[in-house]
N, C-alpha and C positions, 0 to 999 in steps of 0.2 A: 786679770786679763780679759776675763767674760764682759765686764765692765766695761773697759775698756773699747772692746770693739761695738758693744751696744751707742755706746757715746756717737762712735766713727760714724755707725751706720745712721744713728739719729741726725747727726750730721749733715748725711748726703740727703737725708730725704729731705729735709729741711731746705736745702739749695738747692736740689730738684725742684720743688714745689714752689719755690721762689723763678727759680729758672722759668719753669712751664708759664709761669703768673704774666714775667716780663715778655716772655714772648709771643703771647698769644693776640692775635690782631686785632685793633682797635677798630669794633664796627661802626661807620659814620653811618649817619642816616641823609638820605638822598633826597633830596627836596623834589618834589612830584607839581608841575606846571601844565597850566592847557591853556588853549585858546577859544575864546567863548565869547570874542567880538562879536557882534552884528553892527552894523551903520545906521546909525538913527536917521540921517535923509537919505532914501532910496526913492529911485525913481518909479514914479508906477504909473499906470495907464488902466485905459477901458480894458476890462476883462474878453478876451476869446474862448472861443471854444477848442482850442488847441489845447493840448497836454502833454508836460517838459518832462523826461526822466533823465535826471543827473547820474549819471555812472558814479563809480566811486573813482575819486582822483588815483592819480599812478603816481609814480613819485621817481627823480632820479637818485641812482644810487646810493648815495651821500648822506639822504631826507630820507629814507625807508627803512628810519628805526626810531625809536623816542630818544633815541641821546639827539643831546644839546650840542648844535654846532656851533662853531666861532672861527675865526679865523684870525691872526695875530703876526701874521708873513704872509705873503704876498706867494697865491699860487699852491700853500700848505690850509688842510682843513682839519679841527681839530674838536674834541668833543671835552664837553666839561665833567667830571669825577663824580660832582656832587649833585650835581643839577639835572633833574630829566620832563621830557614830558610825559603826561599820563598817555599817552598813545603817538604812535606816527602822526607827524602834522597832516600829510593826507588825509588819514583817515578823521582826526580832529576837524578837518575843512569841508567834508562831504555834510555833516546836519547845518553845517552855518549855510553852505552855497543854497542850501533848498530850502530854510526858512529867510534866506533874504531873499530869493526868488518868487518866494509865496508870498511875500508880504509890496511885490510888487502889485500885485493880484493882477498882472497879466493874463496867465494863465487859468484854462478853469481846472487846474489841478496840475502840481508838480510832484513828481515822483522819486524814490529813489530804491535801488536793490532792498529787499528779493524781489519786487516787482516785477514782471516781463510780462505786463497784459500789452497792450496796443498804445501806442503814443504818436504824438508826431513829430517832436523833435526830441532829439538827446543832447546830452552837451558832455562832452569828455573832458577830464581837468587835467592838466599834469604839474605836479612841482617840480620847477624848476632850481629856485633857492630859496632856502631859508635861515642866514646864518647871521648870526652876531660879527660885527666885523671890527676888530681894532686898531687895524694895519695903519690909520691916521690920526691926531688926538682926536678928531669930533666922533667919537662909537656911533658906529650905526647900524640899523638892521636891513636887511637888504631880502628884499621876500617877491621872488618872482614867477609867476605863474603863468603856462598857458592854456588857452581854453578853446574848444572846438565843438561848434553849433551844427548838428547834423539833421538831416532830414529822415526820421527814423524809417519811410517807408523804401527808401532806397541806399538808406546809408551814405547817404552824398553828403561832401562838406558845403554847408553851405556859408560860412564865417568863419574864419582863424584869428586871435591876436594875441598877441606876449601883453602881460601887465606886468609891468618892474615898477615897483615904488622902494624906497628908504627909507625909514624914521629913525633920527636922534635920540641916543639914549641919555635921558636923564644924570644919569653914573654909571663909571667903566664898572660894571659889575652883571653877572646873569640874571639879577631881580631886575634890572632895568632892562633889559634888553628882553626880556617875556613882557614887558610892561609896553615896548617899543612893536613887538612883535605885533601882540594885539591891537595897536595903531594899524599900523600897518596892512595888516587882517581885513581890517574892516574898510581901509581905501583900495584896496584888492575887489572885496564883494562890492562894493557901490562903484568900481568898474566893471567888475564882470555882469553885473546886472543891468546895468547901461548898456552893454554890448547884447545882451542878451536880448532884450526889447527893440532896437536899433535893428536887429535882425534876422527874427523869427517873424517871417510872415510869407 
């Protein structure tokens, strides 16, 4: 009998310990992306003595986390499982905006936070979109930003413009569309740095 239930009990542990096995969740690893475009032609000019501090981008609510957006209906916004970025695209976009602007060498000095000595112009960013879109066969990324040129001594706008661009993904997949993105990125900054020059004076 003593036997017996020994057996029973070897039993259950045994299919416990299998049980616990199968059900315990299968951890996927997350594939971690950035954006680290800059434009090889940007525009530059004779150096001033003016001095740009780039705020740090703001972001709409959608874009103000490192998940991966896409979209695949029309009007629904959706984030990928496995796919992220190493940071908010904002925050990714704030060291690109100020070494493409320094390499305008417009400026005799472009800034960025914790800065707050004395400047003359600021330029505020905001994201507006940045999403993989597959709602049509051609994928594309869709990355649009706006940006505002102020006059740091009064706070006046003195420039406003939306830049919307697209880039074709390569393959319906999130390695092509981080690949599209960084296009995309970088004909962003060789606008915003076209605007920037065009109208700081």
């Amino acid at each position: 009998m003593m036997v017996a239930m020994r057996i029973g009990a070897l039993c259950i542990g045994i299919v416990s310990l299998t049980g616990c096995t199968l059900m315990a969740p299968v951890e996927v690893e997350t594939k971690k992306y950035a954006l680290t475009t800059i434009p090889t032609e940007i525009p530059t000019a004779r150096t001033h003595a003016a001095t740009l501090l780039v705020l740090v981008p703001v972001s709409a609510p959608a874009y103000a986390t490192p998940r991966m957006a896409y979209t695949a209906r029309k009007y629904q916004i959706d984030y990928f499982s496995q796919n992220e970025w190493i940071d908010t695209p904002a925050q990714m976009m704030l060291p690109l905006i100020v070494e493409t602007l320094r390499r305008t060498h417009y400026f005799s000095a472009v800034l960025a936070p914790p800065y707050f000595g004395r400047q003359t112009f600021s330029l505020r960013t905001e994201l507006i979109e940045l999403q993989q879109d597959f709602t049509s066969d051609q994928a594309v990324v869709r990355f649009k930003v706006h940006v505002d040129l102020r006059l740091a001594t009064t706070d006046r706008s003195i420039a406003e413009r939306e830049i919307s661009v697209q880039e074709r993904l390569g393959e319906r997949n999130p390695y092509a569309g981080v690949v599209a993105a960084n296009v995309a990125a970088g004909r962003v900054l060789q606008e915003l740095s076209r605007f920037v020059i065009e109208n700081a004076h």
